[in-house]
Backbone as CSV, one residue per row, in Angstrom:
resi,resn,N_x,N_y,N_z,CA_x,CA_y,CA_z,C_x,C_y,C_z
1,UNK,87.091,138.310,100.159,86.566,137.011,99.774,86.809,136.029,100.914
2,UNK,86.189,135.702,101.646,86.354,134.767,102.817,85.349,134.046,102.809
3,UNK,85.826,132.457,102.506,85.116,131.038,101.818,85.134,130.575,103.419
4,UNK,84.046,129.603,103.029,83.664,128.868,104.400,84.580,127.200,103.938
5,UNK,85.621,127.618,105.115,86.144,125.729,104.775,85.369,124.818,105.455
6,UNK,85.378,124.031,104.783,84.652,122.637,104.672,86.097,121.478,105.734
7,UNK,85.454,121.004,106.920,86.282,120.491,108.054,87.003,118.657,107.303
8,UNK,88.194,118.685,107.608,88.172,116.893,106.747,87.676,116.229,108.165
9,UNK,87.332,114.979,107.518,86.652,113.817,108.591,88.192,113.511,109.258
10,UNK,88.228,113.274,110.046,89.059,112.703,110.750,90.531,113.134,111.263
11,UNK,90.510,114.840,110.628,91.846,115.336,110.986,91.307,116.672,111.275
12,UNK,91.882,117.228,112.500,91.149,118.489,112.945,91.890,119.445,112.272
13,UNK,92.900,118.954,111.868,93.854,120.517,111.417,94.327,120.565,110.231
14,UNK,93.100,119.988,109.219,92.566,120.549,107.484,91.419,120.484,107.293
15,UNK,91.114,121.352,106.602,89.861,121.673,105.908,89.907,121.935,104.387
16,UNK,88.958,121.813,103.809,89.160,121.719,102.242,87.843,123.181,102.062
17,UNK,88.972,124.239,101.139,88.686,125.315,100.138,87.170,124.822,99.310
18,UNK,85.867,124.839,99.391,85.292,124.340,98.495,85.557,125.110,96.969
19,UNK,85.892,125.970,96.976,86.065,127.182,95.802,87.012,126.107,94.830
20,UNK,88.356,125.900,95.653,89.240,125.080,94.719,89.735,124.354,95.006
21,UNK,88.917,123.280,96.093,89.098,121.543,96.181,90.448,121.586,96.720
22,UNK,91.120,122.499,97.471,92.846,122.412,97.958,92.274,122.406,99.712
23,UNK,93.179,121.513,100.146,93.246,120.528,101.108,94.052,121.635,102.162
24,UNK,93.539,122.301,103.403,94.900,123.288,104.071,94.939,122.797,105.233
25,UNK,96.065,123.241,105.249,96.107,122.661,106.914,95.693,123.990,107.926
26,UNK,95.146,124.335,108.950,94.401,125.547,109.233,95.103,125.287,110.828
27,UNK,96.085,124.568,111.337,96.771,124.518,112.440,97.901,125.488,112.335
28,UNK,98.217,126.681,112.490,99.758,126.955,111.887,100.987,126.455,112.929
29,UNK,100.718,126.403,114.106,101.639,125.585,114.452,102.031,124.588,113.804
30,UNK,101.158,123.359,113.782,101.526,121.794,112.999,102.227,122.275,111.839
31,UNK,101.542,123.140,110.902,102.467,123.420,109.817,103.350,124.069,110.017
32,UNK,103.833,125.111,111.023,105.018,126.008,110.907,106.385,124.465,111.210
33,UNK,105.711,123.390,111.938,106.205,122.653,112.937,106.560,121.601,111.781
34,UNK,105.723,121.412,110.698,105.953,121.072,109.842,107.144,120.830,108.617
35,UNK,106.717,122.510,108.513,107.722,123.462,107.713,109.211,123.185,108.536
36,UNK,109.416,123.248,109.468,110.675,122.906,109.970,111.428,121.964,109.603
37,UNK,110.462,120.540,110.012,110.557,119.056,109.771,111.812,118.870,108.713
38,UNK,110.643,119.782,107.600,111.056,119.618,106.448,111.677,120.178,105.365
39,UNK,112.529,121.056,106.666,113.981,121.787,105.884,114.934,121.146,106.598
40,UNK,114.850,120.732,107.765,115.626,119.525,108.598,116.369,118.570,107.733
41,UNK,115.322,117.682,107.303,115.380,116.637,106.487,116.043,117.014,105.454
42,UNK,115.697,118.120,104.341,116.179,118.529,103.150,117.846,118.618,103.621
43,UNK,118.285,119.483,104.555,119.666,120.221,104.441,120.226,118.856,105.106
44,UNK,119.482,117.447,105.924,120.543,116.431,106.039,120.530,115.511,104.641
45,UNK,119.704,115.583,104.077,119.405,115.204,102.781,120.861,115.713,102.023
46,UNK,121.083,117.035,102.017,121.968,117.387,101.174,123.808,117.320,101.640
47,UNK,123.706,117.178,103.151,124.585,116.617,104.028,124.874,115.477,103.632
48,UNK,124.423,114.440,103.687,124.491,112.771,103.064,125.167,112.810,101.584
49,UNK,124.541,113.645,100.850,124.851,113.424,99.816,126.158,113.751,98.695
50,UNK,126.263,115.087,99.838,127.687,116.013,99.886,128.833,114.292,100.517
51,UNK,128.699,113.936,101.764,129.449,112.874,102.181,129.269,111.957,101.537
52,UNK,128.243,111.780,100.972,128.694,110.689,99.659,129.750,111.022,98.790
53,UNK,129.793,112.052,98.076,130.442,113.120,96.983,131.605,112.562,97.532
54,UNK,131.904,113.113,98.799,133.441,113.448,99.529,134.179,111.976,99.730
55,UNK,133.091,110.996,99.507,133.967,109.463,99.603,134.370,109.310,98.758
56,UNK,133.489,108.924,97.662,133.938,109.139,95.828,134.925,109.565,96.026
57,UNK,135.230,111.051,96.220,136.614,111.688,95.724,137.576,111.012,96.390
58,UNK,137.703,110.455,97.453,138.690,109.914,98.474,138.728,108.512,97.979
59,UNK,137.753,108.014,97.297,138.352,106.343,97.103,139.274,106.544,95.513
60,UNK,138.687,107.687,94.837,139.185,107.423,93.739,141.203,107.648,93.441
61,UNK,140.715,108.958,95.221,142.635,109.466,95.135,143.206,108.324,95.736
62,UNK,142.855,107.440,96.318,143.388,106.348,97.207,143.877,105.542,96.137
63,UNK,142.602,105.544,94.951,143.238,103.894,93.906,144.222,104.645,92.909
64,UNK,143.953,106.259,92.767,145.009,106.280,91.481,146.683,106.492,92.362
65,UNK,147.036,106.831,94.106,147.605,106.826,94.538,148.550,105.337,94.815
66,UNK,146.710,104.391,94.603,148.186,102.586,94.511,148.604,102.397,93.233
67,UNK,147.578,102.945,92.093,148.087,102.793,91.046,149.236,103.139,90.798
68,UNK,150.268,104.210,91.140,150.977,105.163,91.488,151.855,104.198,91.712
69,UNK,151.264,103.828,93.105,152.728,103.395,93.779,153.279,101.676,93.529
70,UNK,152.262,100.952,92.387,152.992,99.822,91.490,153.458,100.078,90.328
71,UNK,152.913,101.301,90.108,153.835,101.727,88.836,155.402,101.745,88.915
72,UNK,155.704,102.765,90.191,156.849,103.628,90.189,157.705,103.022,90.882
């Protein structure tokens, strides 16, 4: 089954499936280049958020540690 893609106006590297109106990108570089981008982003995404985590835990041992130490 090999459909004739239909070129988009103004971007050389998609064309649209007429069969099922899905938008591809037909560069595989740009997309492999893409695909990179955007596991990059994800795993600092999850980096940030982990160091968020890791402050939380550190402010909270800090206050129950003064709490601690006006108690005692």
């Amino acid at each position: 089954m090999n459909r004739k893609l239909i070129p988009v106006e103004g971007h050389d590297n998609l064309a649209r499936d007429p069969a099922t109106n899905i938008i591809l990108n037909i560069n595989k570089d740009k997309s492999e280049q893409y695909k990179r981008l955007r596991d990059q982003k994800l795993k600092e995404q999850q980096k940030i958020e982990s160091l968020e985590s890791d402050v939380q835990e550190i402010k909270a041992m800090l206050q129950k540690l003064l709490e601690n130490g006006t108690n005692g």
